[in-house]
C-alpha positions in Angstrom: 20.9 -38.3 -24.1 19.9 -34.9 -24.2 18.4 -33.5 -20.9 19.1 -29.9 -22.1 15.8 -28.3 -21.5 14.4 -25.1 -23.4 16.7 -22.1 -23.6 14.0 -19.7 -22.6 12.9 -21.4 -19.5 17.0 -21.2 -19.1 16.4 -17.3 -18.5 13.5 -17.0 -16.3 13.4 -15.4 -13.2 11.4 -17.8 -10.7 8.9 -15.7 -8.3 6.9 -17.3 -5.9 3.7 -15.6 -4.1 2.4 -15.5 -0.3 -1.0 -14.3 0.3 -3.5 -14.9 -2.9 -6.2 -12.4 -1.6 -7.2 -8.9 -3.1 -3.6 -7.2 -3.9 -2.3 -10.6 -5.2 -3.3 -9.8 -8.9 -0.8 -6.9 -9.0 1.8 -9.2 -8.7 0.6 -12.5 -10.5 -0.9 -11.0 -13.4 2.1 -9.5 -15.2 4.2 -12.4 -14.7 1.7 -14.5 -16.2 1.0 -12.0 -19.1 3.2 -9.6 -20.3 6.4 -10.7 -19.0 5.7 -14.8 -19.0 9.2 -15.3 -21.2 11.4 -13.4 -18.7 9.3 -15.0 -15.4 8.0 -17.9 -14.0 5.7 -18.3 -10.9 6.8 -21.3 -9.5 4.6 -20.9 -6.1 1.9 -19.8 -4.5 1.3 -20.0 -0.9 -2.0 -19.5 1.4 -3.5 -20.5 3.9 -7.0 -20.7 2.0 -7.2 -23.6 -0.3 -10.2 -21.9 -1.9 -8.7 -18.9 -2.9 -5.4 -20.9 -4.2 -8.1 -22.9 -6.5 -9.5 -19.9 -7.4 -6.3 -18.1 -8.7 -5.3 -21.3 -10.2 -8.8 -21.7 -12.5 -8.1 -17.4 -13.0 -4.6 -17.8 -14.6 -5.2 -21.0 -16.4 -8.6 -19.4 -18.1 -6.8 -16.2 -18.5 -3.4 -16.8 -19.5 -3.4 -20.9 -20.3 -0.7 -21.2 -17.5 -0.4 -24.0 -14.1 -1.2 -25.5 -12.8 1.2 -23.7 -10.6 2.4 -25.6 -7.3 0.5 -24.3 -4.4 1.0 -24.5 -0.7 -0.5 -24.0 2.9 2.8 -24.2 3.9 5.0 -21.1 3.7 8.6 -23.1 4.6 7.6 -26.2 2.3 7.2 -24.1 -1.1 10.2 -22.4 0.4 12.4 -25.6 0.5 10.8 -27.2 -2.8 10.3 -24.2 -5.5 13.4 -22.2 -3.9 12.6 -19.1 -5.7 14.7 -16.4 -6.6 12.4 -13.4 -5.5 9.2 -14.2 -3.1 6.4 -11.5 -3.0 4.6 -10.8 0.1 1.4 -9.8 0.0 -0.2 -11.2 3.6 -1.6 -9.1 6.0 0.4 -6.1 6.9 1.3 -7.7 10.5 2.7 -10.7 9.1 5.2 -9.1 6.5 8.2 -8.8 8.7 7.8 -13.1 9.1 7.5 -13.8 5.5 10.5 -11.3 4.9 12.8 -12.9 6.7 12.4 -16.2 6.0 12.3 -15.4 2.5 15.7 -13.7 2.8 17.3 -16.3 4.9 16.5 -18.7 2.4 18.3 -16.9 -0.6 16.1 -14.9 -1.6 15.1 -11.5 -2.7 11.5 -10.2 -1.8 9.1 -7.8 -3.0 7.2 -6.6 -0.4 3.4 -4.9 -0.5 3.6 -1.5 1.4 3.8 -1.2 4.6 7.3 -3.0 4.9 5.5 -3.8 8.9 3.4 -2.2 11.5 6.1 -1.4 14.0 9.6 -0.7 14.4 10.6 -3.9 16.2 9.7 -6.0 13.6 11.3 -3.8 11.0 14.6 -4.4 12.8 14.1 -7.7 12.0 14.1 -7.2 8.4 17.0 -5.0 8.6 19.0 -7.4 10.5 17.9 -10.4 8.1 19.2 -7.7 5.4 22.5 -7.5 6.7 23.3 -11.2 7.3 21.9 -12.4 4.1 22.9 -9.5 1.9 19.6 -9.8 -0.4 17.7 -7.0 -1.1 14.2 -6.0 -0.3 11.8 -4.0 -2.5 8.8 -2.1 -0.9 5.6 -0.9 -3.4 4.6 2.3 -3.6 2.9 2.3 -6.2 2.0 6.3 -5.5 5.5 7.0 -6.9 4.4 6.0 -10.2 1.6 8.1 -11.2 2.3 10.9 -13.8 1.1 13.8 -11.5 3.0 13.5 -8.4 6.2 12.4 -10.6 5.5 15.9 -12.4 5.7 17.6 -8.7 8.8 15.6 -8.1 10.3 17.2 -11.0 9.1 20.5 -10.1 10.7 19.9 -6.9 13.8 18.9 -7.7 14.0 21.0 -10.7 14.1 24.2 -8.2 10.6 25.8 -9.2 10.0 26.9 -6.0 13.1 27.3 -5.1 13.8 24.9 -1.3 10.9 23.3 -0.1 10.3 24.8 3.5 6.8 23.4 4.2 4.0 20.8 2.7 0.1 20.6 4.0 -1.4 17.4 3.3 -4.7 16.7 3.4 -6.3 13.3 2.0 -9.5 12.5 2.0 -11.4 8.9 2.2 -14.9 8.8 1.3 -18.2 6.4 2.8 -17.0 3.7 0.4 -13.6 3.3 0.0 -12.9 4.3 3.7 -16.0 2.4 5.1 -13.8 -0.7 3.8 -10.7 -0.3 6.1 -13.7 -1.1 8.8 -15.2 -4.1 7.5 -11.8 -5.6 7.5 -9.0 -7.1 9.2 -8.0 -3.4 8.5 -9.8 -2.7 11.6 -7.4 -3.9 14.5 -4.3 -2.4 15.3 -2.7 -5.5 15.9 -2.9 -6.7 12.3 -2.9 -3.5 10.1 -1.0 -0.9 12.6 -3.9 1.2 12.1 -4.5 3.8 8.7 -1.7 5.6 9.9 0.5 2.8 8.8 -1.3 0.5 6.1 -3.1 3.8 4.2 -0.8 6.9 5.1 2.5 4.9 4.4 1.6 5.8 1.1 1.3 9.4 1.6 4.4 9.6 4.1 6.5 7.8 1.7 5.4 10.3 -1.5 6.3 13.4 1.4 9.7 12.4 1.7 10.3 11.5 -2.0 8.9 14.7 -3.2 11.4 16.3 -0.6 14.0 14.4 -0.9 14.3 14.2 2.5 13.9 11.9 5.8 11.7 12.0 8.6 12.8 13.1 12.1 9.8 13.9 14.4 6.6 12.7 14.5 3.6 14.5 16.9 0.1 13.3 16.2 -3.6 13.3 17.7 -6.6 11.0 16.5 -9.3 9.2 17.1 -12.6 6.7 15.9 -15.0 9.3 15.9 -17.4 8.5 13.1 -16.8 4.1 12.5 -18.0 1.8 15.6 -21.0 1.3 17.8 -20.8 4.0 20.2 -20.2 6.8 17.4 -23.2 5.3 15.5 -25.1 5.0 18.3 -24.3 9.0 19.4 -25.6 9.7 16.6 -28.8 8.1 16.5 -28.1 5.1 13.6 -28.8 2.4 16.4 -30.4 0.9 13.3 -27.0 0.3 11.5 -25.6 -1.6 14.8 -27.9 -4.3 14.9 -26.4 -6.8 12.7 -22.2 -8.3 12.6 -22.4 -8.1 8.9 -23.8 -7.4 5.3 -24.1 -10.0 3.2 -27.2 -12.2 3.6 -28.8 -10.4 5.7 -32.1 -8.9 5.3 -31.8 -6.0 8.2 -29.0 -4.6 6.1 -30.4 -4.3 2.8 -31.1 -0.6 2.5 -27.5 -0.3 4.9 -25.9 2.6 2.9 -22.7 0.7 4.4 -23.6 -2.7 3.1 -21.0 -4.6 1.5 -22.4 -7.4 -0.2 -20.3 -10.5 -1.2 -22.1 -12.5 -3.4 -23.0 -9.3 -5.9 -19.5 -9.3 -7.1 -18.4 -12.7 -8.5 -14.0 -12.7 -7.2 -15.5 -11.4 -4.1 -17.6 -14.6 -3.9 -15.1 -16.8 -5.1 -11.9 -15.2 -3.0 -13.8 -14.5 0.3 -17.6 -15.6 0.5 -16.8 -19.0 -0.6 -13.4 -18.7 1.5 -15.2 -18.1 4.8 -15.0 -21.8 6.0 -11.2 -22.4 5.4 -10.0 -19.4 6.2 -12.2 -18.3 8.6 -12.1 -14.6 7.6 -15.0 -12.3 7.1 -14.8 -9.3 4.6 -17.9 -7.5 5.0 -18.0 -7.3 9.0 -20.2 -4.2 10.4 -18.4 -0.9 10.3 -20.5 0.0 13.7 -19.4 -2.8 15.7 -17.6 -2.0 18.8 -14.3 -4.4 18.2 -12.8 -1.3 16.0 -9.5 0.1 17.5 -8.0 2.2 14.7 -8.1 5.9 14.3 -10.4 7.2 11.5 -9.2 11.0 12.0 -5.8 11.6 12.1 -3.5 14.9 12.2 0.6 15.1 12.4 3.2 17.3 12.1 6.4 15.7 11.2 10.1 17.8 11.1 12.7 16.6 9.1 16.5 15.8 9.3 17.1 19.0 7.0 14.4 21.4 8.5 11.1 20.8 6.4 8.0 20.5 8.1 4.6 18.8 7.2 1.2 19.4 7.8 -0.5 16.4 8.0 -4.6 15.3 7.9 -6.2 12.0 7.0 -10.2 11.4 7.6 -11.6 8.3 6.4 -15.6 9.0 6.4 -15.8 12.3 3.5 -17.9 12.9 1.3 -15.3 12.7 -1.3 -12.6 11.2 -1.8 -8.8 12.4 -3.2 -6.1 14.8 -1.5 -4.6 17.9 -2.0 -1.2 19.2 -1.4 -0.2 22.9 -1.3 3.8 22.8 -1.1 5.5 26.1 0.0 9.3 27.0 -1.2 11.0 30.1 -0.7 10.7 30.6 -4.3 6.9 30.0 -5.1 4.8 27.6 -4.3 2.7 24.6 -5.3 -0.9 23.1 -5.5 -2.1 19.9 -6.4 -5.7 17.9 -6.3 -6.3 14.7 -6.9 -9.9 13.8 -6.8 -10.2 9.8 -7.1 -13.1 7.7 -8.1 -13.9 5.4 -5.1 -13.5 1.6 -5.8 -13.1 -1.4 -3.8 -9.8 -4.1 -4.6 -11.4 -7.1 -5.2 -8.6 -9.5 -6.6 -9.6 -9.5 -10.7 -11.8 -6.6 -10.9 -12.7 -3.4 -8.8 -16.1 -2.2 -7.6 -16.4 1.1 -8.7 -18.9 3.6 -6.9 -19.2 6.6 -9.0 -16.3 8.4 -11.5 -13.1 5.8 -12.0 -10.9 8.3 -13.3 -8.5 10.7 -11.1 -9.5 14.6 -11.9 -5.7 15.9 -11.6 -4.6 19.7 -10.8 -1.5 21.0 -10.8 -0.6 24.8 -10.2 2.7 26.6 -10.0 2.7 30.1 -8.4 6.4 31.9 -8.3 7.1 34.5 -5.9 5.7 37.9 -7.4 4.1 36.4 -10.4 0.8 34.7 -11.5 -0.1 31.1 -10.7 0.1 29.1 -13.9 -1.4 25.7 -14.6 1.0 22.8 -15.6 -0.2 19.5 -17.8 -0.1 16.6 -16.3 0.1 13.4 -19.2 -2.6 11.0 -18.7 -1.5 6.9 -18.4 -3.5 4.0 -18.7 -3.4 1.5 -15.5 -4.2 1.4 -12.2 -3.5 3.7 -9.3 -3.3 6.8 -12.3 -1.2 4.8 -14.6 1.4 4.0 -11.7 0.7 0.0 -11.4 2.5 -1.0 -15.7 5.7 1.4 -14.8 6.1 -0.8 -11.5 5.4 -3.6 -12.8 7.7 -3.0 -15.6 11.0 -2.0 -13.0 9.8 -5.3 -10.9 9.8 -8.6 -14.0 11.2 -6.7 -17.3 14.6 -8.4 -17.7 15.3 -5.0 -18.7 13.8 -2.3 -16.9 14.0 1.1 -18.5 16.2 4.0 -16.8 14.1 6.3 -14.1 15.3 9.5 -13.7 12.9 10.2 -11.0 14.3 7.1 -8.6 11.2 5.6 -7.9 12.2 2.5 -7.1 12.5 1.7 -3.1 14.7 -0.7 -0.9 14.1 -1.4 2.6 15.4 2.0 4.3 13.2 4.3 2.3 10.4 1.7 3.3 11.3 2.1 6.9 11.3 5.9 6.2 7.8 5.9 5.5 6.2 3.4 8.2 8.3 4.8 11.1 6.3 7.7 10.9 3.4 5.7 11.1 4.8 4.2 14.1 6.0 7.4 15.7 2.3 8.6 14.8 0.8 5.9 17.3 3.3 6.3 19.6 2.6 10.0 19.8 -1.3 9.6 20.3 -0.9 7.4 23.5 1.4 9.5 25.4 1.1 13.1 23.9 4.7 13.2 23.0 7.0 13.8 20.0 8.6 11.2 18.9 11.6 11.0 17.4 12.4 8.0 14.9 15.9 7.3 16.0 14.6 6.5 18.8 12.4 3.8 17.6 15.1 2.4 14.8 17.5 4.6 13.9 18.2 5.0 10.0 22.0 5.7 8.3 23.1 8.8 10.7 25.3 10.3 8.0 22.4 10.3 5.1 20.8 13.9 4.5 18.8 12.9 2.0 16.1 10.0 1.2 18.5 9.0 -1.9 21.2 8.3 0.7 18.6 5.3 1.6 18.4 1.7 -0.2 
């Protein structure tokens, strides 16, 4: 009897998902697409039966794939799919958990950025590391766009000769930054406030740029413009008076309002959701349970002597950043100036321009600042999401130059300044990172990093 079964299924890398909500497509779509005859999602785990129906109906419609098994229970798909690589994609408090089962099972793991909210649960991971020698991969997708991998190779290229000092400023408009506040986003104890789930990003693309890691965090912030009593300061009482948006009349004109049901995979992955997972999307961004920062300011030092200039405000009136990097050989400037939009799982909700405006100047010392192109890419976050995607289920990624790609050391690089952040705003203090986990003593440079 033959019981040989098809060579290509022979091949496939098995990848199983935790946590189905908005980022999940990032991860589920490619294998199911593009790169179905190298991969095979064998799992998916939540703890919402809904939204694991509703991602089950999206990739059979879609892709004419499943159904795939799916689970509430994170050790049983463990212990009956036994996948090579799990992604993680839960809440950012929960990572570290996911991680190291995942890796204690066998596995590898592909992480959504942060890695975790706090250094004592990223010792975790690295301990799990080290005993089960699998790796760990943390997104950031940031890395990926054409315009800051052109500043990269400006960088490292010696256009400005040794970076000595980079201000930061980012900026998150009424819409896209209104949405950190209507979400679990909101409490420290799940996301590790923006200075961990939103500026990982940002910290992470410092020290690649640089080359560099991360010694010494000081930071002030505050809630100054999000939750009742800022509102209420104000005079917008009016905006206070109701727990949420959707299906409620009060709210209707609510320049904040978030409503569910006007967006069909919000419906269908959190409206219709609500009563098995018990989680509600569009809550109030003037309530008074809100404990994260929405202004934020640091100055960080690193290992080889750079400083940064750090600034993140999450209630402009536009949204995008801007970089101004000095060297002692020139210096350079670049904008990004993003159109706001809102993850919703399949699709976006976009509120005004989609498309990134990207600027990118070069001044040397004693000469005239020149403008430098910057290729346009299709894809989300500015064409960064198909390279990814590409290094994380092609059987055969293409060579990058620009060493994009992160483990779990440069992922600790980035949210330990995060953590040092919120360490520094309670008692007024530097912080150093070594002293919250301390990373390879010998390494100089972010490359000396997994």
């Amino acid at each position: 009897m033959n019981t040989m079964t098809k060579p290509s299924t022979l091949t496939k890398k098995t990848f199983a998902l935790v946590g189905t909500g908005g980022r999940s497509p990032i991860f589920l779509d490619p294998i199911a697409g593009l790169y179905r005859d190298s991969c095979q999602l064998v799992g998916l785990c939540d703890t919402s039966p809904t939204r694991r129906r509703f991602h089950q109906q999206r990739l059979s419609q879609e892709y004419q794939i499943g159904p795939v098994p799916d689970y509430g229970d994170f050790d049983l798909m463990l212990r009956e799919t036994r996948p090579e690589v799990v992604m993680v994609c839960t809440p950012d408090y929960l990572h570290h958990e996911f991680i190291v089962k995942s890796l204690e099972s066998g596995a590898d793991v592909i992480s959504e950025k942060p890695l975790t909210i706090d250094a004592g649960k990223c010792r975790q991971i690295f301990e799990a590391v080290q005993k089960s020698g699998r790796k760990v991969r943390t997104i950031f997708n940031m890395r990926w766009s054409p315009g800051v991998g052109k500043v990269r190779e400006l960088i490292a290229g010696g256009a400005i000769g040794r970076v000595r000092h980079i201000n930061f400023e980012y900026m998150l408009n009424t819409s896209h930054g209104a949405d950190y506040f209507r979400r679990w986003h909101s409490r420290k104890e799940f996301s590790g406030g923006l200075l961990l789930h939103k500026a990982t990003h940002h910290f992470d693309l410092l020290n690649w740029w640089m080359n560099a890691i991360p010694s010494t965090v000081s930071a002030l912030g505050d809630l100054v413009f999000y939750g009742k009593k800022n509102a209420l300061a104000r005079g917008d009482a009016p905006l206070t008076k109701y727990p949420r948006y959707t299906g409620v009349a009060e709210a209707e004109n609510d320049p904040f309002r978030l409503d569910l049901g006007a967006d069909p995979t919000m419906r269908a992955l959190y409206q219709n959701a609500e009563a098995d997972s018990g989680y509600i999307r569009d809550q109030n961004v003037f309530r008074e349970d809100i404990d994260i920062e929405d202004s934020m300011s640091l100055l960080i030092k690193y290992r080889t002597g750079e400083m940064v200039s750090y600034s993140l405000n999450a209630y402009c009136p536009e949204e995008g950043f801007r970089a101004a990097i000095s060297g002692d050989k020139g210096r350079i400037v670049y904008t990004e100036k993003h159109g706001s939009h809102i993850i919703t799982g399949a699709s976006k909700i976009i509120h005004g321009d989609e498309e990134a405006t990207v600027h990118l100047q070069l001044q040397k010392h004693f000469s005239e600042p020149c403008l430098v192109d910057v290729p346009k890419a299709e894809g989300g976050h500015g064409g960064g999401d198909p390279l990814i995607q590409e290094q994380m289920f092609s059987p055969h990624p293409p060579a990058d130059p620009l060493k994009r790609s992160a483990g779990h050391e440069q992922g600790a690089a980035s949210l330990l300044i995060g953590a040092a952040g919120n360490l520094s705003m309670i008692t007024g203090q530097p912080v150093s990172l070594d002293d919250l986990l301390p990373l390879p003593p010998q390494a100089t440079q972010l490359t000396d990093l997994v």
